[in-house]
C-alpha positions as CSV (number, residue, x, y, z in Angstrom):
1,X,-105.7,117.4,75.9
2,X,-102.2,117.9,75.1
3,X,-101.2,121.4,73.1
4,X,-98.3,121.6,70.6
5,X,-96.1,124.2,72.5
6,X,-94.7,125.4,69.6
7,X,-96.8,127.4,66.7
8,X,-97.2,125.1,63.4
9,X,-97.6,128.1,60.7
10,X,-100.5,126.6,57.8
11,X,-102.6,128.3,55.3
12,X,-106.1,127.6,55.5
13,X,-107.4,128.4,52.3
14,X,-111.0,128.5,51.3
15,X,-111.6,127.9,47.3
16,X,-114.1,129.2,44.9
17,X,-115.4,132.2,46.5
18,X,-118.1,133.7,44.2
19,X,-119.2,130.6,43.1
20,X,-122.4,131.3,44.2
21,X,-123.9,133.0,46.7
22,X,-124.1,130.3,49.8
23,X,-120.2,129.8,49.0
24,X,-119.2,133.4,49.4
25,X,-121.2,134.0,52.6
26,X,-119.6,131.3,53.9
27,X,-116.5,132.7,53.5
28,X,-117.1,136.2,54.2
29,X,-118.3,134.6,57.3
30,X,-115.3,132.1,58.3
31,X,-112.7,135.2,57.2
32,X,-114.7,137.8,60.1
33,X,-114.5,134.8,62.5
34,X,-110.6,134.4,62.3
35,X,-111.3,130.9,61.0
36,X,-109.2,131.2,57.3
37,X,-106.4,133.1,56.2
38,X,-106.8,133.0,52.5
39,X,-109.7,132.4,49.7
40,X,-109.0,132.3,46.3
41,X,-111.8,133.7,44.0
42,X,-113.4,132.2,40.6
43,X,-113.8,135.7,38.5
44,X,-115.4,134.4,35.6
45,X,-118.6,134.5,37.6
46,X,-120.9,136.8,37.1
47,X,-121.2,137.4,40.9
48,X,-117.3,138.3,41.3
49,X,-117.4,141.7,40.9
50,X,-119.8,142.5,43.4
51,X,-118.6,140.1,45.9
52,X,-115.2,141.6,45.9
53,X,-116.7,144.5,47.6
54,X,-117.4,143.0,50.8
55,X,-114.4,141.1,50.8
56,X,-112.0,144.0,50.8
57,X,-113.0,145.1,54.5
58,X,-110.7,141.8,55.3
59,X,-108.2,143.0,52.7
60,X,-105.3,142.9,56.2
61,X,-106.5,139.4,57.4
62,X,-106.3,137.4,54.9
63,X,-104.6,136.9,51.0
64,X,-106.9,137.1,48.5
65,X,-106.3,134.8,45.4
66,X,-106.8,134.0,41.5
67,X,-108.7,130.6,41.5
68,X,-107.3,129.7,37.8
69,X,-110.5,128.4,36.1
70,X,-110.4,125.8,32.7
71,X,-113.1,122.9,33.9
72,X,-115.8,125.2,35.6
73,X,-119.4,126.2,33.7
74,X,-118.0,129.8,33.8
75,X,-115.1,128.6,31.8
76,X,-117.2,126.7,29.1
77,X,-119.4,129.8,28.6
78,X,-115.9,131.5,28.6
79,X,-114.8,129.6,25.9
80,X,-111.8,128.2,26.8
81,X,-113.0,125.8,28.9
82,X,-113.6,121.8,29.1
83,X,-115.2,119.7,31.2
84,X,-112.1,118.4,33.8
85,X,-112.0,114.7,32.5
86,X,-111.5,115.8,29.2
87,X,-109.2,118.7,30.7
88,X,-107.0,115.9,32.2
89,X,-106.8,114.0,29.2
90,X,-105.6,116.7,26.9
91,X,-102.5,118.0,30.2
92,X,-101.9,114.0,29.7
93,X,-102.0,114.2,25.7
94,X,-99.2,117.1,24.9
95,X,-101.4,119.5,27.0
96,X,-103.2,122.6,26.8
97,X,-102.2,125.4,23.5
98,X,-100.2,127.6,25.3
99,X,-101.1,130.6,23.3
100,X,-104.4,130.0,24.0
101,X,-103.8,129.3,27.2
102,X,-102.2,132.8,27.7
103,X,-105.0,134.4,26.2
104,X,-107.7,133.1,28.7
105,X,-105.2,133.4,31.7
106,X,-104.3,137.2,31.0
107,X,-108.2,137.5,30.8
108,X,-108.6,136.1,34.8
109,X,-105.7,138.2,36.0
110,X,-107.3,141.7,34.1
111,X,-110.7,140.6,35.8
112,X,-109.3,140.0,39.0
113,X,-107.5,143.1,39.3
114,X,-109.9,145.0,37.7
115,X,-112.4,143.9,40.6
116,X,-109.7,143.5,43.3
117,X,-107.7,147.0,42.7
118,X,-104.4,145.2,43.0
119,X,-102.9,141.6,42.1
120,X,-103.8,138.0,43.3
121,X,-102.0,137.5,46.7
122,X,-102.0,133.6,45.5
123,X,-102.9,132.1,42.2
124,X,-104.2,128.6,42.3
125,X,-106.5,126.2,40.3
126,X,-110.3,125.2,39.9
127,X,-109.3,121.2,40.2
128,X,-106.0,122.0,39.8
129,X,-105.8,123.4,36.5
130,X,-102.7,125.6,37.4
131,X,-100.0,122.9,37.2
132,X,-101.8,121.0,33.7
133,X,-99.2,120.6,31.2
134,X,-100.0,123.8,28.8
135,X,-101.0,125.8,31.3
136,X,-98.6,125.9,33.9
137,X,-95.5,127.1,31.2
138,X,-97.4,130.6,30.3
139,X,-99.2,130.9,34.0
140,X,-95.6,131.1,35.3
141,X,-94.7,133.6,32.4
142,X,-96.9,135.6,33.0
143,X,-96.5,135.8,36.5
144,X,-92.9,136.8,36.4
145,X,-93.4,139.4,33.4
146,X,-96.7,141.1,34.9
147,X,-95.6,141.1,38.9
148,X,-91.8,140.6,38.8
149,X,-90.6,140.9,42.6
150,X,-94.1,141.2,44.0
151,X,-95.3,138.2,41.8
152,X,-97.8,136.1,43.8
153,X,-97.2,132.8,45.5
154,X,-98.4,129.3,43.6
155,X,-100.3,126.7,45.0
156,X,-98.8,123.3,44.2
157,X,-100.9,120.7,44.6
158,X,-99.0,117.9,46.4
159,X,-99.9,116.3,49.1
160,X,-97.4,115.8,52.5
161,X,-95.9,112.2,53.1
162,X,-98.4,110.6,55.6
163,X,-101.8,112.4,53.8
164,X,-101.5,110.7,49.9
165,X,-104.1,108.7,48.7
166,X,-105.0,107.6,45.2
167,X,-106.6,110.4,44.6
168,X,-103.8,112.9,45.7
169,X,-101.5,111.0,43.4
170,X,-103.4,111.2,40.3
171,X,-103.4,115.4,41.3
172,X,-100.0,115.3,41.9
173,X,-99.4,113.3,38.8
174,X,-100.7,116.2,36.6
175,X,-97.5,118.2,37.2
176,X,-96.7,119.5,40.3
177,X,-93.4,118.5,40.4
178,X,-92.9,120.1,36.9
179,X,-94.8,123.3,38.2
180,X,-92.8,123.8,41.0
181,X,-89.4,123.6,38.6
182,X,-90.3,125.9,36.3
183,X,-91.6,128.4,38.9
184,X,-88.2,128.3,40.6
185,X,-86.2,128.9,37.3
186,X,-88.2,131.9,37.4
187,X,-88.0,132.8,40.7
188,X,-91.5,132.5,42.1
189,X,-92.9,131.6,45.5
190,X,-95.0,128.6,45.7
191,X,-96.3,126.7,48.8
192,X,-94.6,123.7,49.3
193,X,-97.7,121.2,50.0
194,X,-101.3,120.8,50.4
195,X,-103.8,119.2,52.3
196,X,-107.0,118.9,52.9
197,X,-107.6,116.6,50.0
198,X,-110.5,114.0,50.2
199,X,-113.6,112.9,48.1
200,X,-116.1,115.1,49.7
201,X,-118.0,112.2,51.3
202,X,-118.7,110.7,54.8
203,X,-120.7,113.7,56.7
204,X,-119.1,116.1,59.2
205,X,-118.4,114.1,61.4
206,X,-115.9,112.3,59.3
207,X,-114.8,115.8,57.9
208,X,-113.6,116.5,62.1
209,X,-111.9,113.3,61.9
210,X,-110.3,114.3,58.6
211,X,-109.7,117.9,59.4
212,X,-108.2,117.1,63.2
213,X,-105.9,114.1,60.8
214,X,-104.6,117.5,58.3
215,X,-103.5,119.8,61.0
216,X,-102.1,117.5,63.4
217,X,-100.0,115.8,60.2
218,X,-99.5,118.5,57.6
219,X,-95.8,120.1,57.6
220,X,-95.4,124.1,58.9
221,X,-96.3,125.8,55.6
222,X,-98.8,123.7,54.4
223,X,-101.2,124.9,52.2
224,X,-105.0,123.7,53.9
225,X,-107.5,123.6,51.4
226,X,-111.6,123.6,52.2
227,X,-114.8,124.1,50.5
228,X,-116.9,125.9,53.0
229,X,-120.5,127.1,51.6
230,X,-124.3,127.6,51.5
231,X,-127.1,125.8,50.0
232,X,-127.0,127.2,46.1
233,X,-130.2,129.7,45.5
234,X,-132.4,128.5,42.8
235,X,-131.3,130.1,39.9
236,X,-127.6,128.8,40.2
237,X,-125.8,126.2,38.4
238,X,-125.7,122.8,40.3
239,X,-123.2,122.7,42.8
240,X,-121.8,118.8,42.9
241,X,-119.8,119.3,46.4
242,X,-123.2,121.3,48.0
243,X,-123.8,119.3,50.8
244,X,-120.0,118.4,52.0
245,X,-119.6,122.5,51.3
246,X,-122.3,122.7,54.1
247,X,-120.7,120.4,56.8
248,X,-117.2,122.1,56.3
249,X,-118.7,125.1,57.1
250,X,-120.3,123.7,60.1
251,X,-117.5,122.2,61.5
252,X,-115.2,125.4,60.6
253,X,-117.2,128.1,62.7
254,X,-117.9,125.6,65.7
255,X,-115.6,125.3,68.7
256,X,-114.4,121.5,67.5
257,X,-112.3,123.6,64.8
258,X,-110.6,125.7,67.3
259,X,-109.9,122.6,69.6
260,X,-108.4,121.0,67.1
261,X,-106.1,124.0,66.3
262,X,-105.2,124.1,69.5
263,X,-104.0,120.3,69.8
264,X,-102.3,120.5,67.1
265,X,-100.5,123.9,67.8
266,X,-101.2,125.3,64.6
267,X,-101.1,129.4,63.5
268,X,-103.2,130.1,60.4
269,X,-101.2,132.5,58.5
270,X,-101.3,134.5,55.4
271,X,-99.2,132.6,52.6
272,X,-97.2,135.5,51.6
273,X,-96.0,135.8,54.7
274,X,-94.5,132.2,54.6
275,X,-93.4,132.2,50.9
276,X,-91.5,135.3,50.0
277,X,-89.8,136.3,46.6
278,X,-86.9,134.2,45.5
279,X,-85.1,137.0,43.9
């Protein structure tokens, strides 16, 4: 085995915490273990604010995010929200109202804090909502005016040269380029790629294979996406990603993971320590 022998600082982030409950033990679980460095939390479910509780005795080891909901079953109860095919057609379409786009993502931030105690270390997006045309103009407004200098670092969802596929293009296409403009007029701190893209099929096995491909090719200050979780309980909504959820967390906690960090000489680190404040 041959070991990079210099560090390769990445981000492994672990979405939709509070889902449900199988997806927040997981990552309660992968965060003691050392295995992420960041999780970004879905606070229109009901379960957020208990499970922020157990998540603050890892408040120093990893960031703790805003995952920016529009598409999700909390969203629709919400409100505001649409199923994401019709979500993509409207950022396509002249976008999202932006007024009433403000409106429900003032409502996230106030939940998360009032949960959290303090602001989003990261703010990204349930499918990627966070760089949709609409959405992305007052989400980076309000950033700036509610954080200023502390303001949290953006997720933009594109992914490296060497790791795009169809399906990282279409995400891509929905303005990330145009995200990461407007965030540097105002002076915010976003991540400059991620990874971990794929369509959630093929068993763990072929998540290794995928997962060994990401670290070894992604760029130092990558953004590493996963979907670690649980079965769902009974009473929860259907979870369409359940069973690749299960495999990534299997292959996360097991010594393959580690081996493969090791090859490819990578340091998982907290984000804002790789994308500070452009002010």
């Amino acid at each position: 085995m041959v070991v990079s022998a210099l560090p390769k600082p990445l981000v492994l982030c672990a979405d939709d915490y509070a889902q449900h409950a199988g997806v927040t033990q997981a990552v309660l679980a992968l965060a003691a273990q050392g295995r992420l460095s960041a999780t970004s939390a879905m606070v229109l479910s009901p379960r957020w604010r208990a499970d922020a509780a157990p998540l603050r005795e890892l408040r120093e080891r990893i960031d703790v995010g805003l995952h920016l909901d529009f598409t999700s079953d909390f969203a629709i109860a919400a409100g505001h929200g649409v199923p994401l095919g019709a979500a993509m057609r409207r950022a396509l379409l002249g976008g999202f109202d932006p007024d009433a786009a403000r409106t429900a993502i003032e409502r996230q931030l106030d939940g998360f804090e009032a949960a959290w105690g303090a602001p989003p270390d990261h703010v990204d997006g349930h499918q990627h909502v966070q760089q949709f045309a609409g959405i992305r103009q007052p989400l980076v407004q309000l950033l700036a005016r509610r954080y200023g200098t502390r303001a949290p670092w953006l997720r933009v969802s594109r992914a490296p040269v060497g790791q795009r596929t169809l399906k990282s293009r279409v995400i891509a296409g929905l303005g990330a380029t145009a995200l990461e403009t407007i965030a540097a007029s105002a002076h915010l701190p976003c991540a400059p790629a991620l990874s971990g893209i794929y369509d959630f099929t093929g068993g763990e096995a072929a998540y290794a294979q995928h997962m060994a491909h990401w670290l070894a090719a992604s760029p130092a200050g990558t953004v590493l996406m996963c979907h670690p979780g649980g079965a769902p309980a009974a009473g929860d909504a259907p979870d369409p990603i359940a069973t690749a959820r299960q495999w990534e967390w299997a292959h996360l906690a097991g010594p393959a993971f580690a081996a493969e960090c090791a090859t490819a000489g990578v340091e998982r680190v907290r984000g804002r320590a790789l994308y500070p404040a452009r002010f």
